[in-house]
C-alpha positions as CSV (number, residue, x, y, z in Angstrom):
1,X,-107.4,124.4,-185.0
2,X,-107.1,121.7,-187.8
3,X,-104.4,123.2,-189.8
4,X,-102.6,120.4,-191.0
5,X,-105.3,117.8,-192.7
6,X,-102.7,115.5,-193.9
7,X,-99.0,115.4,-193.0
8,X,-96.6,112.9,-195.0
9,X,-93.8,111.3,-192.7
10,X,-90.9,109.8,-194.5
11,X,-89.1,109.9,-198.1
12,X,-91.5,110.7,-200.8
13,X,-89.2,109.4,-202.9
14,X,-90.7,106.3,-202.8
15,X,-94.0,107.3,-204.2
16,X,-92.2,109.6,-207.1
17,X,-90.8,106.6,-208.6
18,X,-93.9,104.7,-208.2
19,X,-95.4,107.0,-209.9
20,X,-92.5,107.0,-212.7
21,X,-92.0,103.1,-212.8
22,X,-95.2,103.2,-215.0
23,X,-93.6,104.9,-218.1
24,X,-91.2,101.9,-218.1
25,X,-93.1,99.5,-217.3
26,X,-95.7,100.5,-220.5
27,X,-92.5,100.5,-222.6
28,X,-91.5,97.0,-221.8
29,X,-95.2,96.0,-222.5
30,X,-94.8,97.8,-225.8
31,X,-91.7,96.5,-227.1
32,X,-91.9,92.6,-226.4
33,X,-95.9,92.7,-227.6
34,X,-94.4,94.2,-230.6
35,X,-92.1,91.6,-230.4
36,X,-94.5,89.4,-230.6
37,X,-96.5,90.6,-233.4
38,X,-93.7,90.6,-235.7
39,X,-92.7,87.4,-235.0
40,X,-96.2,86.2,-235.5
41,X,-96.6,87.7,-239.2
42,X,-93.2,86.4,-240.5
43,X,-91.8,84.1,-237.8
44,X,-88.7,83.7,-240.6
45,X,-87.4,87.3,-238.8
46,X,-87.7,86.3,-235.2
47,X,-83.9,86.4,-234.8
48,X,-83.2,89.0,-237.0
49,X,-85.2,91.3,-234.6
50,X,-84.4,89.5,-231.5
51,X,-81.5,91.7,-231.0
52,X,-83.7,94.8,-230.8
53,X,-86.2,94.0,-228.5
54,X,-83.2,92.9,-226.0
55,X,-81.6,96.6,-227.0
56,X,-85.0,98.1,-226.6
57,X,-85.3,96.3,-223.3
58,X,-81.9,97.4,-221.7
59,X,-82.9,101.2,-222.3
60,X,-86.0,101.4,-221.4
61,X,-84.4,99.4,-218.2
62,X,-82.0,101.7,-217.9
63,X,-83.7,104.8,-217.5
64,X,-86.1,103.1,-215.1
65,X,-82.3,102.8,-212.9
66,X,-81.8,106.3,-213.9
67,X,-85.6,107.6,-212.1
68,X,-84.8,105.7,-209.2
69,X,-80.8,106.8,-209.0
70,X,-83.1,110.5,-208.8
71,X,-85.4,110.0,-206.7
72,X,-83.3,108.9,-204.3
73,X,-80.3,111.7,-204.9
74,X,-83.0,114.4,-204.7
75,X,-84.8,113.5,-201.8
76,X,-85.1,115.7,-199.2
């Protein structure tokens, strides 16, 4: 009689890059409190490494675009 226990109505694509929004988000965390500890032990490189953390950034951004570009394409 109670077959179905729970039943999911919509895109589940929405919760898939929920779910995968965490990876990025831990790398931004990463990168900028690395960042951050680098600048505090010699602040005499903080824009020599500047550039990197920016180039870190944009990739790290960039395949957060790429999970959502997914989820959405393969969504059913």
């Amino acid at each position: 009689m109670l077959d179905v226990l729970a039943a999911v109505n919509g895109s589940t694509a929405a919760i898939g890059y929920g779910l995968a929004a965490i990876g990025p988000g831990i790398g931004v965390g990463l990168v900028f409190s690395a960042y951050i500890q680098s600048t505090a032990r010699q602040p005499e490189s903080s824009r020599l490494t500047l550039p990197y953390v920016w180039i870190g950034f944009a990739v790290i951004e960039a395949l957060a675009l790429l999970g959502i570009a997914f989820g959405f394409i393969w969504a059913k």
